[in-house]
Backbone bond lengths (Angstrom), bond angles and torsions (degrees), N, CA, C in turn:
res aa  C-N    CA-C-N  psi(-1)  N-CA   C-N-CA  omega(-1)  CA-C   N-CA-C  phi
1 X - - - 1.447 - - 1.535 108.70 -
2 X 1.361 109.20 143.51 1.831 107.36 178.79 1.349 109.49 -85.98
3 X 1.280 114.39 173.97 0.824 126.51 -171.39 1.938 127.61 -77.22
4 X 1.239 115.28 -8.19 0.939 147.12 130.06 1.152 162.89 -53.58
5 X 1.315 112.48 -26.27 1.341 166.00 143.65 1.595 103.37 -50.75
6 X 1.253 108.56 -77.85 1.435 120.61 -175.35 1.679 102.89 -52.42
7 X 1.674 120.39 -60.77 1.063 125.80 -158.11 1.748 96.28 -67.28
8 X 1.301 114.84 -39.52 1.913 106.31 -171.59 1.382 100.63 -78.52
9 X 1.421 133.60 -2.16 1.534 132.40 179.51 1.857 93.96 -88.77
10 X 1.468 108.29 -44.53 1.797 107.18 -171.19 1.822 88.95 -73.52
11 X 0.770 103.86 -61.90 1.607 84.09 178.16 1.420 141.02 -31.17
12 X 1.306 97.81 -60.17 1.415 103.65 179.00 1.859 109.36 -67.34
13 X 1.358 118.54 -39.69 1.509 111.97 153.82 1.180 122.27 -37.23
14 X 1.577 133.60 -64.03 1.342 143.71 -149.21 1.846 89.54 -81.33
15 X 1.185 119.18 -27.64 1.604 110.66 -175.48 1.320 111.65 -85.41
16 X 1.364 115.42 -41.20 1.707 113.29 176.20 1.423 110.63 -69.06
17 X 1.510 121.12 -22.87 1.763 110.90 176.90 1.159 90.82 -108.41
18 X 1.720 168.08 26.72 1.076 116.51 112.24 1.588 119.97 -175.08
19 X 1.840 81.42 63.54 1.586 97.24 -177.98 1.661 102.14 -125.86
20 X 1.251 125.63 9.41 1.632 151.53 -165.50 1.230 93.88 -78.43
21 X 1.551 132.12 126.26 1.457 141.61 146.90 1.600 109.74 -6.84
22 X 1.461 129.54 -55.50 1.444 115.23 177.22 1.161 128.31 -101.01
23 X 1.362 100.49 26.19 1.728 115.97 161.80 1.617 131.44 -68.52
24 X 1.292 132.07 85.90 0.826 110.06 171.11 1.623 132.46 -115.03
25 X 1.597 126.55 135.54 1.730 95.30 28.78 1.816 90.98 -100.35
26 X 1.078 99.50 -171.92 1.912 108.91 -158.48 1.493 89.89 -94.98
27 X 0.825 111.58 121.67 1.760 121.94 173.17 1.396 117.62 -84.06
28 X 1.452 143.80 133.37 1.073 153.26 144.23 1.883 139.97 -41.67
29 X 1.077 118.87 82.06 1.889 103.68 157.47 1.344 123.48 -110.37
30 X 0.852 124.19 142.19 1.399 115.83 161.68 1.906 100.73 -152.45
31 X 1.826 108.18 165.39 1.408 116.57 -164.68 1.327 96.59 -108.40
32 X 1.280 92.85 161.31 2.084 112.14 -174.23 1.601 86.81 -101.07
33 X 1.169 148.95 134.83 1.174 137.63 -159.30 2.176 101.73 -120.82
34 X 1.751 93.06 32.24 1.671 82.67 -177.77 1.265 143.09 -35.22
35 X 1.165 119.31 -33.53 1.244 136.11 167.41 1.560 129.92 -44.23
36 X 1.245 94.08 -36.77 1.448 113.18 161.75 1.355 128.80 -63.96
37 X 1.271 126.24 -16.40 1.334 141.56 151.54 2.076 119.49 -73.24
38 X 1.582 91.47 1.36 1.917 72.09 -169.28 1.827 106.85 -99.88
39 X 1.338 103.25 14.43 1.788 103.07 172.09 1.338 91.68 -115.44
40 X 1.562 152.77 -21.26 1.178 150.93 -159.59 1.618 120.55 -64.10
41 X 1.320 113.09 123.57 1.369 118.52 -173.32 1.583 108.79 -55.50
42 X 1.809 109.67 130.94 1.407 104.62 -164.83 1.735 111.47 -65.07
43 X 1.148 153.82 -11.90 1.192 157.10 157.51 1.575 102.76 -41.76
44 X 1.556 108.83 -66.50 1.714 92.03 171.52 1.480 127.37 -101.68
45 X 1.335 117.23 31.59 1.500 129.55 150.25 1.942 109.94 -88.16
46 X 1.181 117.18 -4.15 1.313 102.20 174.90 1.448 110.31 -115.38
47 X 1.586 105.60 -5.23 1.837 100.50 164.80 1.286 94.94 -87.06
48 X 1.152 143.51 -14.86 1.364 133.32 172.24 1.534 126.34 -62.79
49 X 1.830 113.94 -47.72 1.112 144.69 157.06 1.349 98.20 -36.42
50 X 0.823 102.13 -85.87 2.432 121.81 170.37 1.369 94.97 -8.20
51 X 1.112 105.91 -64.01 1.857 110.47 -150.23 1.510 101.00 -101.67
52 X 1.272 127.72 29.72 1.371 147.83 -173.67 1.394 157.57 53.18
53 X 1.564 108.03 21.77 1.095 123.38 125.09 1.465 122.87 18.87
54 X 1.447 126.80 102.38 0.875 141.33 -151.97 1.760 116.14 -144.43
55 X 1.166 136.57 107.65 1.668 156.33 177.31 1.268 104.93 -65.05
56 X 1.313 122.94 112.56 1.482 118.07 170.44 2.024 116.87 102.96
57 X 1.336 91.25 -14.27 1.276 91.84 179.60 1.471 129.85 -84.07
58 X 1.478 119.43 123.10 1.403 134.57 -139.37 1.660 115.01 -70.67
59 X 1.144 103.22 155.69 2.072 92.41 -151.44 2.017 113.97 -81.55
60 X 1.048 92.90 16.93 1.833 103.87 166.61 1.862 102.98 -160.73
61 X 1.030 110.86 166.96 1.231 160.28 -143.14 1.482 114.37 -129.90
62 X 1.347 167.91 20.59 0.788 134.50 -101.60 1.667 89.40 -128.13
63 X 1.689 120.32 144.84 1.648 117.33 -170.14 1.632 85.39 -124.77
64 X 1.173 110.03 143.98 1.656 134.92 -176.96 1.599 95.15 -141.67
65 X 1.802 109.01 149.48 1.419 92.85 160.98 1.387 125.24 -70.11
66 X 1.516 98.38 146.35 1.810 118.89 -160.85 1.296 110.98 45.20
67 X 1.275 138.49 35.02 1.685 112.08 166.54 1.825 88.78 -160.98
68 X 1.436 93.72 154.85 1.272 112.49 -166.38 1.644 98.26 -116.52
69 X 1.207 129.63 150.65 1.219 135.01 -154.51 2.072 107.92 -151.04
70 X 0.926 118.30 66.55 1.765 112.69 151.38 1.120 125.97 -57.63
71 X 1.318 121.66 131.70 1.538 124.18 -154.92 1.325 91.98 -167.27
72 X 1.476 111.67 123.56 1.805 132.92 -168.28 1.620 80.15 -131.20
73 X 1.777 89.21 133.08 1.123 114.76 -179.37 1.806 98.76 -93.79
74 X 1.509 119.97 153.21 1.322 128.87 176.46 1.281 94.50 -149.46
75 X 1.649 113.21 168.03 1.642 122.84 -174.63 2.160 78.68 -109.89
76 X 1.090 108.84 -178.15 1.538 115.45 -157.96 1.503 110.31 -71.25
77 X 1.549 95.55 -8.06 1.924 106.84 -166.46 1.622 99.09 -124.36
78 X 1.091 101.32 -9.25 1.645 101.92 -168.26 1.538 112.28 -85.34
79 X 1.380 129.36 124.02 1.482 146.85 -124.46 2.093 87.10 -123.14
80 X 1.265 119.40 150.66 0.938 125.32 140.62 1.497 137.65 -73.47
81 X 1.640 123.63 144.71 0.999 129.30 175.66 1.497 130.91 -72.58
82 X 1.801 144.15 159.52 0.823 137.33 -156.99 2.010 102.66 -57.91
83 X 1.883 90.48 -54.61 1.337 89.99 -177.08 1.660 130.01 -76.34
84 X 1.492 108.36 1.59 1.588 110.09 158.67 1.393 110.25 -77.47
85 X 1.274 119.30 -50.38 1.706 119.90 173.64 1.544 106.64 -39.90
86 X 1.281 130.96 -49.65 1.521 140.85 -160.27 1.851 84.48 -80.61
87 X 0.837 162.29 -72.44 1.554 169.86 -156.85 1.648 91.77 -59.53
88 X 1.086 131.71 -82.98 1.195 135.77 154.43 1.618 116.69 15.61
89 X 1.777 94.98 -97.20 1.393 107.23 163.58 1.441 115.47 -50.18
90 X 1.247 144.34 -30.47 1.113 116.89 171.03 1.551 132.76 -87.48
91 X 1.421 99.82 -18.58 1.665 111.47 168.13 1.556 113.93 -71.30
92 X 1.084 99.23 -25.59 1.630 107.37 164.29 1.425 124.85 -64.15
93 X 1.158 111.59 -47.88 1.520 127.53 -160.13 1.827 86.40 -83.23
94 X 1.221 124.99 -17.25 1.435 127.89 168.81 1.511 114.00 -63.97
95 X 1.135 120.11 -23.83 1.647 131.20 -150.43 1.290 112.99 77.19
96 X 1.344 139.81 12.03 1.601 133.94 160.36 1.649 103.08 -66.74
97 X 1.885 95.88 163.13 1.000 121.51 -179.98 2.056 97.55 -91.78
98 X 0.979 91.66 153.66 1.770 98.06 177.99 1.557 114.51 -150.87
99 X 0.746 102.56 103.85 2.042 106.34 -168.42 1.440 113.72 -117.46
100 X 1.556 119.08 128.99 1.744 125.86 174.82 1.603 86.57 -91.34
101 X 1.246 106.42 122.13 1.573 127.67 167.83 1.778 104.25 -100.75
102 X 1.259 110.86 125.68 1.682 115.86 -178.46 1.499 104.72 -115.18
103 X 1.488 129.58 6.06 1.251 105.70 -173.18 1.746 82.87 -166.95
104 X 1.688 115.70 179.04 1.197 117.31 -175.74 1.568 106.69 -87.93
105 X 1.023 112.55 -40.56 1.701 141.22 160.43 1.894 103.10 -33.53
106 X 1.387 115.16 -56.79 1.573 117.46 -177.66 1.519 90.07 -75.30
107 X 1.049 138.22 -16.16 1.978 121.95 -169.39 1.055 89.24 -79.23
108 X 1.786 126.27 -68.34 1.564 140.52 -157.95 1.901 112.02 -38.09
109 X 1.835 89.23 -51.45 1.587 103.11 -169.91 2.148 101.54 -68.94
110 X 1.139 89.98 -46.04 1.637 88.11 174.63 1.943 121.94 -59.06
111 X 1.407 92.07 -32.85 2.086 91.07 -176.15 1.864 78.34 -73.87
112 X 1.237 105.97 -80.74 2.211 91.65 -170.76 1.278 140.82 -40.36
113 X 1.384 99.96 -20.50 1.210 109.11 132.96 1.466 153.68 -9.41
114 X 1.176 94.33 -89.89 1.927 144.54 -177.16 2.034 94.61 -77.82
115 X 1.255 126.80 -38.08 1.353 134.65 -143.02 1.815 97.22 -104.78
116 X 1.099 109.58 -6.62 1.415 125.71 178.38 1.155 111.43 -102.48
């Protein structure tokens, strides 16, 4: 499964249990979509940069009450990059949580986790 795959499968889980209008309280994810910047003509990759644009930063977001959650999706072999490692360590050194999720199964156990 890609890596993508996995992350729009944890998504669409994490939104139907408990990001739904009668959720309460309604929890937050949404994705940093970097990737989308790596064919982009450099003229508008540096208004992007500008407006903050960020290397390494992990592909959801995830808001729980009181705790904030970064979570980079990987397939079971798939390795992080120099500048996700560097994002990492510094979201860490913040007191955030930062988690490599390899399967839809590792997202589920991590939000019940976190939700307890």
């Amino acid at each position: 499964m890609t890596e993508s795959k996995i992350q729009s499968q944890a998504v669409r889980w994490f939104t139907n249990n408990y990001c739904l209008k009668h959720h309460n309280p309604r929890c937050v994810i949404f994705a940093v979509p970097n990737e989308a910047t790596q064919n982009m003509p450099w003229a508008q990759l540096m208004k992007f940069k500008a407006t903050g644009l960020l290397a390494g930063v992990s592909d959801t977001v995830v808001l729980l009450p009181g705790k904030t959650l970064f979570v980079e999706f990987k397939t079971p072999t798939g390795t992080q990059s120099k500048s996700q490692k560097e994002f990492q360590k510094r979201v860490e050194a913040l007191g955030f949580l930062y988690c490599i999720v390899r399967s839809v199964e590792d997202f589920k156990k991590l939000i019940k986790k976190q939700i307890l």
